[in-house]
C-alpha positions as semicolon CSV with decimal commas, in nm:
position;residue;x (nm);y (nm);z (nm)
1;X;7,270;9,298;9,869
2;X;7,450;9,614;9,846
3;X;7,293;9,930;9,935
4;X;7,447;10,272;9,740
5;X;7,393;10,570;9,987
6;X;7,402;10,890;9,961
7;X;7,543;11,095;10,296
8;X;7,464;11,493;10,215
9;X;7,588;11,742;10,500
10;X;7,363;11,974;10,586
11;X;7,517;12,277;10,473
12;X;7,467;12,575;10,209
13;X;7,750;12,419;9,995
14;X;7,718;12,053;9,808
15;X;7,902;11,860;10,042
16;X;7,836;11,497;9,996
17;X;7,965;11,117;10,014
18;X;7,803;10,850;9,807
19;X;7,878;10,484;9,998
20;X;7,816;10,157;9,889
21;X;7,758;9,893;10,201
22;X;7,639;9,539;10,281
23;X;7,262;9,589;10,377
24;X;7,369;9,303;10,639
25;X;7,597;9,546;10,816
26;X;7,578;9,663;11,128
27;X;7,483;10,065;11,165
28;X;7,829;10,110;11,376
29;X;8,006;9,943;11,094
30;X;7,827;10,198;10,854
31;X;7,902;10,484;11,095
32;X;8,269;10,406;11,061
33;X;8,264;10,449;10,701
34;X;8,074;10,794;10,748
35;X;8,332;10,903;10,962
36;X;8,615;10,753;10,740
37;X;8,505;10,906;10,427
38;X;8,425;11,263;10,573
39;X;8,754;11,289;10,713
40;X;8,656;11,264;11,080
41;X;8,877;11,129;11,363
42;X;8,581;10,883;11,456
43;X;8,636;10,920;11,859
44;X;8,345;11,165;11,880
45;X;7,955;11,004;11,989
46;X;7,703;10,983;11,693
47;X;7,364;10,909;11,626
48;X;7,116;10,748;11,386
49;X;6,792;10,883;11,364
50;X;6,498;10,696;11,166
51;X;6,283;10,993;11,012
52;X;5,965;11,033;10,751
53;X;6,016;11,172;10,389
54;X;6,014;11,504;10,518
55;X;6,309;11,457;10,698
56;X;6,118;11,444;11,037
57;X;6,302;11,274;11,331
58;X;6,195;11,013;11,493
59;X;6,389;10,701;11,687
60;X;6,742;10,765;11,784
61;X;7,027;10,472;11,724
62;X;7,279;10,550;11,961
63;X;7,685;10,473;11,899
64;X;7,670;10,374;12,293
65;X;7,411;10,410;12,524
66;X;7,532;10,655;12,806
67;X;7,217;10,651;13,037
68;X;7,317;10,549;13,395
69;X;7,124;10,233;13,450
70;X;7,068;10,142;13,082
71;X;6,755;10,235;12,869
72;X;6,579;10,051;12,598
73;X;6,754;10,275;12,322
74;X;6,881;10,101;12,024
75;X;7,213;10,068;12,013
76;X;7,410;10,086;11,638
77;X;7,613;9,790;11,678
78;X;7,274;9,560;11,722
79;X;7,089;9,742;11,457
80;X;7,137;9,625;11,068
81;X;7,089;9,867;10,763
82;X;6,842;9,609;10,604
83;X;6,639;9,601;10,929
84;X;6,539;10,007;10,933
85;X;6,637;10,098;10,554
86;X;6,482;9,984;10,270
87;X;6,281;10,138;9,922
88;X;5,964;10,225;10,183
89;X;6,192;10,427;10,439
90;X;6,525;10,524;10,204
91;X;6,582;10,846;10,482
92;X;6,772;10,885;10,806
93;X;6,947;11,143;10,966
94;X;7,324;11,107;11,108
95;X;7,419;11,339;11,377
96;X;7,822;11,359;11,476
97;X;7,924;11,554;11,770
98;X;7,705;11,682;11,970
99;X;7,892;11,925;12,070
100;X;7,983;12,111;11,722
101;X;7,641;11,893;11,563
102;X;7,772;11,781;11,237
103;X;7,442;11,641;11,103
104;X;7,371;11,468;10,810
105;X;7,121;11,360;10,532
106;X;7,139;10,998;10,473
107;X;6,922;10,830;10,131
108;X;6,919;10,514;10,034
109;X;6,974;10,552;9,652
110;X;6,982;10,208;9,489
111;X;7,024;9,849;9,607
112;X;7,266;9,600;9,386
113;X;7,433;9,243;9,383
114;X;7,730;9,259;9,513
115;X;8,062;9,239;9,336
116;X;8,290;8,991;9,321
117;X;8,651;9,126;9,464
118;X;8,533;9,459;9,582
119;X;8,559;9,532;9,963
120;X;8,250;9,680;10,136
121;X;8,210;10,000;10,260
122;X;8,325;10,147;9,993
123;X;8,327;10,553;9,892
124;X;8,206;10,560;9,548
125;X;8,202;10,933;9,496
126;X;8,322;11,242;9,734
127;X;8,169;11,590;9,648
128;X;8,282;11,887;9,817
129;X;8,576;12,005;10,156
130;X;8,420;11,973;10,499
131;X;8,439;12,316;10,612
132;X;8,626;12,352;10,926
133;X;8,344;12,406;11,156
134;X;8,004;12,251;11,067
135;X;7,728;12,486;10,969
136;X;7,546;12,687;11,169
137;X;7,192;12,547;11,277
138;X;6,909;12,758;11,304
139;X;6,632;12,562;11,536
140;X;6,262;12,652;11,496
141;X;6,023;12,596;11,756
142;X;5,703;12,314;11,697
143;X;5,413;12,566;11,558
144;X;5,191;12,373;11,811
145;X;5,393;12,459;12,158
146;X;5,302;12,746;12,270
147;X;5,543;12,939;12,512
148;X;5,429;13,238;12,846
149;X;5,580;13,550;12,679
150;X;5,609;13,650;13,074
151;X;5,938;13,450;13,159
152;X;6,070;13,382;13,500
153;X;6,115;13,689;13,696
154;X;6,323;13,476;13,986
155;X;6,452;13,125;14,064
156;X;6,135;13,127;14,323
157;X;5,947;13,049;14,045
158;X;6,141;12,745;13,902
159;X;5,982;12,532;14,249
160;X;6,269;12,358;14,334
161;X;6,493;12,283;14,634
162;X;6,835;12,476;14,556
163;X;7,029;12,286;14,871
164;X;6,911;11,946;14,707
165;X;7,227;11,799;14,772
């Protein structure tokens, strides 16, 4: 099956890619053709992230997985679209570059036969110039942490050794 996706930047501005992929391939093969039809240089790390319908994160799908003695993340070249996207969870969020956090919108927006002589990925439809730095992210803290208005008024207070090495 083929699986028509939507990839929306999220920006002010319309800025978006509709792709059309195998549901068989591989996450890393659909983050290449992200990367491709945005314009980016692909050598930067990226991440998956399975989320609710209100756009809620939840499990990350990592491009590589950078921990020092390995972790049980998912990794995007084991993970297959038709194994975490489907009509009963159409959403995920793409994130790419964590240092400049180009993140993404990604809906799954109809699922066809596949054609005969086209290749997969392919860009259907591009909407809108990737600005030249991605937009700016305002972060709101979790209504349910509360923080100590009374700060730190010294490293003594931190509790840590500072020769520790």
């Amino acid at each position: 099956m083929i699986y028509k996706i939507r990839v929306i930047l999220d920006a002010k501005d319309d800025i978006f890619r509709d792709i059309e992929i195998q549901d068989s391939n591989s996450l890393e093969e659909f983050h290449n053709a992200i990367t491709q039809a945005f314009g980016f240089m692909g050598d930067e790390m990226a991440s998956f992230y399975t989320c609710d319908e209100e756009w809620n994160q939840d499990e990350e799908i990592a491009l590589f997985d950078v921990s020092e003695n390995g972790s049980d993340i998912r990794l995007m070249n084991e993970t297959f679209l038709k194994n975490i996207m489907n009509e009963r969870t159409p959403k995920l969020i793409y994130v790419y570059d964590f240092l400049n956090m180009w993140t993404f919108f990604v809906e799954l927006a109809d699922i066809v036969e596949k054609e005969d002589g086209r290749a997969y990925p392919n860009t259907l439809f591009s909407f809108g110039e990737l600005p030249d730095m991605p937009p700016e992210k305002k972060f709101v803290a979790d209504p349910g942490i509360e923080f100590d208005d009374d700060g730190l008024e010294s490293y003594d207070d931190l509790d840590f050794d500072e020769n520790w090495n």
